[in-house]
C-alpha positions in Angstrom: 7.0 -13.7 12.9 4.5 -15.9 12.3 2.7 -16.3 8.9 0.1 -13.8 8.2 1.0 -11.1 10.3 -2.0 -8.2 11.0 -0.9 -4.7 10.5 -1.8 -1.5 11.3 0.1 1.4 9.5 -0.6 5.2 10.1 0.5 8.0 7.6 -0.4 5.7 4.6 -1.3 8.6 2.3 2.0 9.9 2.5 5.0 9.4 -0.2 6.9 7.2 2.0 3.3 5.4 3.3 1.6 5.0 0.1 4.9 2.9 -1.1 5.6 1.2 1.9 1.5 -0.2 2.1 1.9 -1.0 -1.2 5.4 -3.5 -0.2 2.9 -4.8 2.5 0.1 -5.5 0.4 2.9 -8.0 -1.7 3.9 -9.3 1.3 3.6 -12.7 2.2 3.8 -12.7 6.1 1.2 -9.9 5.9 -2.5 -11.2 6.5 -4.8 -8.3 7.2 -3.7 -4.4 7.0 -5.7 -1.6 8.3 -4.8 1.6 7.5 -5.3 4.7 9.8 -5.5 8.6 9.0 -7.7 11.4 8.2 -8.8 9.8 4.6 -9.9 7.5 3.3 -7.5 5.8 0.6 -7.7 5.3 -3.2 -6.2 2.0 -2.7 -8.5 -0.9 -3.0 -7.3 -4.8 -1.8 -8.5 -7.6 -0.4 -6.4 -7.0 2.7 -6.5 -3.5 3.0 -9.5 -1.9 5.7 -9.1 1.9 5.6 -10.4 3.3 8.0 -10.6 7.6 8.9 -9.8 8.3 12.6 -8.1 11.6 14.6 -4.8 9.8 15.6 -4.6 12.4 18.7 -7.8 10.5 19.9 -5.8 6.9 21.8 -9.6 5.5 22.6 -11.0 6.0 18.7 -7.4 5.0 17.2 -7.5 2.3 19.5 -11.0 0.7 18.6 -10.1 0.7 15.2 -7.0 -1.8 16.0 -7.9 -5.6 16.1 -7.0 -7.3 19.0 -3.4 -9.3 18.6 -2.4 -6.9 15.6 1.3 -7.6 16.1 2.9 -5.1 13.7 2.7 -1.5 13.7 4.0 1.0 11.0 4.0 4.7 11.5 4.8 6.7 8.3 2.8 10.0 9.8 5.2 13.4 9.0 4.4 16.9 8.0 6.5 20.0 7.4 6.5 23.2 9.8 5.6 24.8 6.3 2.9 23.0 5.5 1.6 22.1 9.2 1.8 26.3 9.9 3.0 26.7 13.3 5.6 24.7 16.0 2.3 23.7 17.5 0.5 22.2 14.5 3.8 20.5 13.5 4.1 18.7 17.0 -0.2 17.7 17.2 1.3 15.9 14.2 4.8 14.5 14.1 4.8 13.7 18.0 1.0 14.1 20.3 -0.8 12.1 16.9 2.6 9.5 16.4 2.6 8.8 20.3 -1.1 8.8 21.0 -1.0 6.1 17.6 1.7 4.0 19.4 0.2 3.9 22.7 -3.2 2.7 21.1 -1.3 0.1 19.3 0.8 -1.3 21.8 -2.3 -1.6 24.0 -4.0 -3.6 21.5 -1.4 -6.2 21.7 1.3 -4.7 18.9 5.0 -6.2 19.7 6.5 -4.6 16.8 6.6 -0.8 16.1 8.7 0.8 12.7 9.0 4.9 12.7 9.8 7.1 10.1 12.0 9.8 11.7 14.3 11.9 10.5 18.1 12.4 10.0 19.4 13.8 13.0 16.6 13.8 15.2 17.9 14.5 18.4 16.0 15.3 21.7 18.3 17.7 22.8 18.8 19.3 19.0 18.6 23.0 19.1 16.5 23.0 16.1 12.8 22.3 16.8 11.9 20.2 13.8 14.8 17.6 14.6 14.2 18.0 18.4 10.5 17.2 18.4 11.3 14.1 16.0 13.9 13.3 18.8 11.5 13.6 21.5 8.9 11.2 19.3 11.6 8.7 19.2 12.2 8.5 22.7 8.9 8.5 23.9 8.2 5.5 21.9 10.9 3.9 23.1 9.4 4.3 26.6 6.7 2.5 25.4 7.8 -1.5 26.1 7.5 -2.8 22.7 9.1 -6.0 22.1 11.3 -4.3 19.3 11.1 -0.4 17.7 12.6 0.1 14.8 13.4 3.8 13.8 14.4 4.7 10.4 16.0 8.2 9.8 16.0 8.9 6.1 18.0 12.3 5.0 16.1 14.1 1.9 13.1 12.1 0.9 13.0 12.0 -2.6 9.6 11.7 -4.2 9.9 11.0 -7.6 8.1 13.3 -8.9 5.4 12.2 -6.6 4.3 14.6 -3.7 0.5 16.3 -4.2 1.8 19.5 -2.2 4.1 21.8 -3.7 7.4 22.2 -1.8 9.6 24.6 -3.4 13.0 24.2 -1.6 12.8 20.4 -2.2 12.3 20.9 -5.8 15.6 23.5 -6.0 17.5 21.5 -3.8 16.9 17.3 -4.9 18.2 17.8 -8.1 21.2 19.8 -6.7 21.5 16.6 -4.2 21.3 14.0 -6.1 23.9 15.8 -8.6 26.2 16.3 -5.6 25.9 12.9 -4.6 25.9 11.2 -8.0 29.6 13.2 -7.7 30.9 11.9 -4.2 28.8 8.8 -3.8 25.6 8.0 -2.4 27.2 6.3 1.0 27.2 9.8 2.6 24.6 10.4 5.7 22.4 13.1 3.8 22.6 11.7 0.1 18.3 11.5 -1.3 17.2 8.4 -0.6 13.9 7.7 -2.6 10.4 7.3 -0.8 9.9 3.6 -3.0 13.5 2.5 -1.2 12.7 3.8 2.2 8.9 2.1 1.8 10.4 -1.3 1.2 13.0 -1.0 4.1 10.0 -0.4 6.1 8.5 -3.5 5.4 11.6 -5.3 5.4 12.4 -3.9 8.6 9.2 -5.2 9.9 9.3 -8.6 9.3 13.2 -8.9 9.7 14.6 -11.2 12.6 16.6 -8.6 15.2 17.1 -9.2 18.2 17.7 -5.5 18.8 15.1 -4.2 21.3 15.5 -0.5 19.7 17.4 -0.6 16.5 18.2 3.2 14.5 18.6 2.6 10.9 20.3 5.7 9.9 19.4 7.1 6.0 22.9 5.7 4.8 22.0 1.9 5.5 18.7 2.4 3.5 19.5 2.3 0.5 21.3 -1.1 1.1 18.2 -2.5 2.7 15.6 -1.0 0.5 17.5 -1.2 -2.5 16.7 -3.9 -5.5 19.1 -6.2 -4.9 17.3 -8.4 -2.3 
C-alpha cells in the first residue's frame, strides 16, 4: 500500500466499527477516512468525514466515496432480534453490505475487509449464517484486487453495546468461563470487539497475496491481539 491510504468504512457505529475506526484513525498508512451510515458519529478527527447516507442506495453511497479511495472496510451487522424480521435482517447484513461494496469498488476501491460471521455458509440451513454466506460470496464476485473476510465467533463487547441483548449477556460470561477452562484456541471461544477492530485494520494494510483470504475467529486473536 502506499502511504496515506483513503478509506471508506461502513458500520462505524457499531462495537466492532467504532474500535476498528479508532485503529485507523492511529494509523499511519491511513490518510483520509470517511465514514458511512445512518448517523452521524460522535467521533471528531482531522481525518475523519462522517457522512449519513442509506447504504441500499449504490448512486448516494457512491457519491459520497472519493475517487481512488483504495481501502474499503465494512463492519455493517444487525441481529434478526433487533432488525425484526428475515427481511429487515437481509436489507441489512447483505442488499446494504453489497450495494456498499459495489459503490466502492466502482469508485476505484482494490481492497475490501468484511465482518462476517462464524460459520457463514451459503448453503447453511440456518438463515442468519446462510444470508452472511451469501454476502460473502457475492462480494467475492465483485473483482476486487483482494477481500478479506473475517469470521469472529461471539463478539464480546466489553461492556460496551447501547442495545440490550439478553442471551449475549447470559451466555459471554458462561463462554468466556468455558474457554478460560479449555483454551481460547477453539473456533467459537469470545473474541473481543477491540481485538477483532485492530485485525481489521491490520488486515487492511497487510501484504497478502491472497485474492480472497477467510480469517476464521480462532486466528484473531493472534492477529488482533497485543503482542504486535
Amino acid at each position: 500500500m502506499t502511504h496515506h491510504t483513503n478509506v471508506v468504512i461502513a458500520g462505524a457505529s457499531g462495537v466492532v466499527g467504532r474500535r476498528a475506526l479508532h485503529y485507523l484513525l492511529e494509523f499511519d498508512d491511513v490518510g483520509g477516512v470517511v465514514a458511512l451510515g445512518r448517523r452521524t458519529l460522535p467521533t471528531q478527527h482531522h481525518q475523519l468525514v462522517s457522512r449519513v447516507v442509506d447504504l441500499r442506495n449504490k448512486t448516494a453511497t457512491a457519491a459520497e466515496i472519493a475517487d481512488g479511495t483504495a481501502v474499503a472496510i465494512c463492519c455493517l451487522g444487525t441481529t434478526l432480534n433487533t432488525a425484526g424480521s428475515k427481511e429487515a435482517f437481509r436489507a441489512v447484513d447483505h442488499d446494504a453490505v453489497v450495494t456498499f461494496a459495489e459503490a466502492a469498488r466502482e469508485k476505484g476501491a482494490q481492497r475490501f475487509v468484511l465482518v462476517s460471521a462464524v460459520g457463514a455458509n451459503p448453503r447453511a440451513r440456518n438463515f442468519y449464517l446462510r444470508t452472511k454466506g451469501e454476502t460473502e460470496e457475492a462480494l467475492a464476485r465483485l473483482d476486487f484486487a483482494q477481500l478479506t473476510v473475517l469470521r469472529p465467533s461471539f463478539i464480546d463487547d466489553q461492556g460496551a453495546r447501547e442495545e440490550y441483548r439478553p442471551l449475549e449477556r447470559v451466555t459471554l460470561p458462561i463462554a468466556r468461563a468455558v474457554f478460560a477452562l479449555i483454551g481460547t484456541s477453539r473456533r467459537y471461544a469470545p473474541v473481543s470487539a477491540d481485538t477483532i477492530g485492530k485485525a481489521v485494520v491490520r488486515l487492511a494494510f497487510d501484504d497478502t497475496l491472497e485474492r480472497v483470504r477467510v480469517v476464521e475467529s480462532e486466528a484473531l486473536h493472534a492477529i488482533g491481539g497485543d503482542d504486535k
